[in-house]
N, C-alpha and C positions, 0 to 999 in steps of 0.2 A: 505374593505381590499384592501391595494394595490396590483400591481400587480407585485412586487418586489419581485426578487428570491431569495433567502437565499443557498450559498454555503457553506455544509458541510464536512471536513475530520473527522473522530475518528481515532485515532490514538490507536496502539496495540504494545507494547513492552516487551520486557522479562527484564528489568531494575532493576525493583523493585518501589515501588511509590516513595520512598523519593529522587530519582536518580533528580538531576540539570540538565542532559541530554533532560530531556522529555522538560524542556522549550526551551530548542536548537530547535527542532523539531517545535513547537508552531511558534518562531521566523522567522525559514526560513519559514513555511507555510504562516506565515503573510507576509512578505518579497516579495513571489513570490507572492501572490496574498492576497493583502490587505485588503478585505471585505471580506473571507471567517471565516468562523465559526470553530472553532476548538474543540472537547470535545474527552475525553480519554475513548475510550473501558476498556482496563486494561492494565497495567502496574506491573502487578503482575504474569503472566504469567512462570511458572517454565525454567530458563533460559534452553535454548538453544530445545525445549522442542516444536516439529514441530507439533506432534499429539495433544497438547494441544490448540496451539496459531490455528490451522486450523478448532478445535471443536467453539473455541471461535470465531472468523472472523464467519462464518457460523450460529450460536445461534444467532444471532444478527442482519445482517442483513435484515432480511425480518421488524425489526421492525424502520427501519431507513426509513426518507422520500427516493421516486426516487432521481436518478441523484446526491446521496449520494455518495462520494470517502473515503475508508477504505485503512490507510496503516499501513502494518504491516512489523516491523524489524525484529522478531526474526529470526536468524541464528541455522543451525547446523554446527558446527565446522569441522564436519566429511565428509560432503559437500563439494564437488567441489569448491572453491570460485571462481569459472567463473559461478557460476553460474547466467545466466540471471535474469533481472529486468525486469518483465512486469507487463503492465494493463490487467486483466480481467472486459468484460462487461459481468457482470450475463445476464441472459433471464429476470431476474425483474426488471431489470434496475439499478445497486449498479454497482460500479467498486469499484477493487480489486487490490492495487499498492502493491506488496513484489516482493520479491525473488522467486523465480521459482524450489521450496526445498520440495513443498510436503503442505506449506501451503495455497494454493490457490485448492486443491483438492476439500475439502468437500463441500466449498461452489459452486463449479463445479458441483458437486456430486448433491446435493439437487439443488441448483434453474436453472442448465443446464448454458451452455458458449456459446456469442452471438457471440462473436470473443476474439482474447487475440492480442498484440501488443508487441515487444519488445522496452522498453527504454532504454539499456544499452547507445545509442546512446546519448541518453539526460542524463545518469546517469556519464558519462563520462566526459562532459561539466562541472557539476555541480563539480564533483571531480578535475580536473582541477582547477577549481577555489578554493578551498578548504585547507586551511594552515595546515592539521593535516591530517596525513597519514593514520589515521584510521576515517571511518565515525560514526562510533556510532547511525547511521540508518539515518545520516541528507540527507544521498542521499536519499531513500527512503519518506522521508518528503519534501524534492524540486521537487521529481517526484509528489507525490499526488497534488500537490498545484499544479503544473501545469496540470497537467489533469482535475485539477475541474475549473479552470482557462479557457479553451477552450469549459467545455461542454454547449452546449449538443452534438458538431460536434469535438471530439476528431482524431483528423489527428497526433497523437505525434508519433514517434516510428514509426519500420516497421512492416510489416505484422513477423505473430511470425513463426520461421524456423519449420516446420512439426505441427506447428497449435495444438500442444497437450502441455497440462503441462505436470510436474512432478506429479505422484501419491502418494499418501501419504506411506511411507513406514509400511511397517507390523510390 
């Protein structure tokens, strides 16, 4: 066996499967880093649907090789839209690229958080460049691809303002 590392994203969207959107996503992930591996968590996720998409991020996980990057789009409409872009490093070793809405909790919750980073920095870049005023999760898809892109010494982003996510709402 060689000794060649294989870079993973799964990808989590509230879309629906048959959505055209999900190969955008696919695209920039290839784009920004070309020998990464791409496969779909679900895409079925009840849109907008925080407690859902955060059971599913977290069910999963632990069965993904280390050094695995997870991005998930789903949004609450009801949410802040400042809200932050970060990477969470689990304690098992998985990062976790979303929105900072309550779905990066549970997988906090179960496998504990090594550190989290914010990207808005980087999510910003990527929107700037970007011809359609709304992202449809593609920032979140240029952040994951570049954070598996750097690892295993992820330096992206700054340290995260008060070091705590969002918690999942009740």
């Amino acid at each position: 066996m060689s000794g060649k590392r294989f870079l993973h994203i799964v990808l989590q969207t509230d879309f629906g499967a048959a959505d055209e959107g999900i190969a955008d996503l696919y695209g920039i992930c290839k784009r920004v880093c070309g020998d990464i591996r791409v496969f779909d968590l679900s895409h079925t996720i009840p849109q907008f649907n925080i407690a859902a998409a955060a059971r599913s991020l977290a069910g999963t996980l632990a069965a993904w090789p280390e050094e695995t990057v997870f991005a998930s789009t789903v949004v609450d409409p009801a949410a802040p839209a400042a809200r932050a872009l970060c990477v969470v490093k689990t304690r098992n070793n998985r990062y976790v690229v979303a929105p900072d809405n309550g779905t990066l909790a549970e997988a906090a919750r179960r496998y504990g958080v090594e550190w989290v980073r914010d990207l808005s920095e980087l999510r910003e870049v990527y929107l700037q460049s970007e011809e359609s005023a709304v992202c449809h999760g593609r920032d979140v898809a240029y952040c994951a691809a570049a954070v598996a892109r750097q690892l295993p010494q992820v330096t992206l982003g700054s340290a995260y303002p008060g070091g705590e996510i969002v918690p999942l709402a009740e």
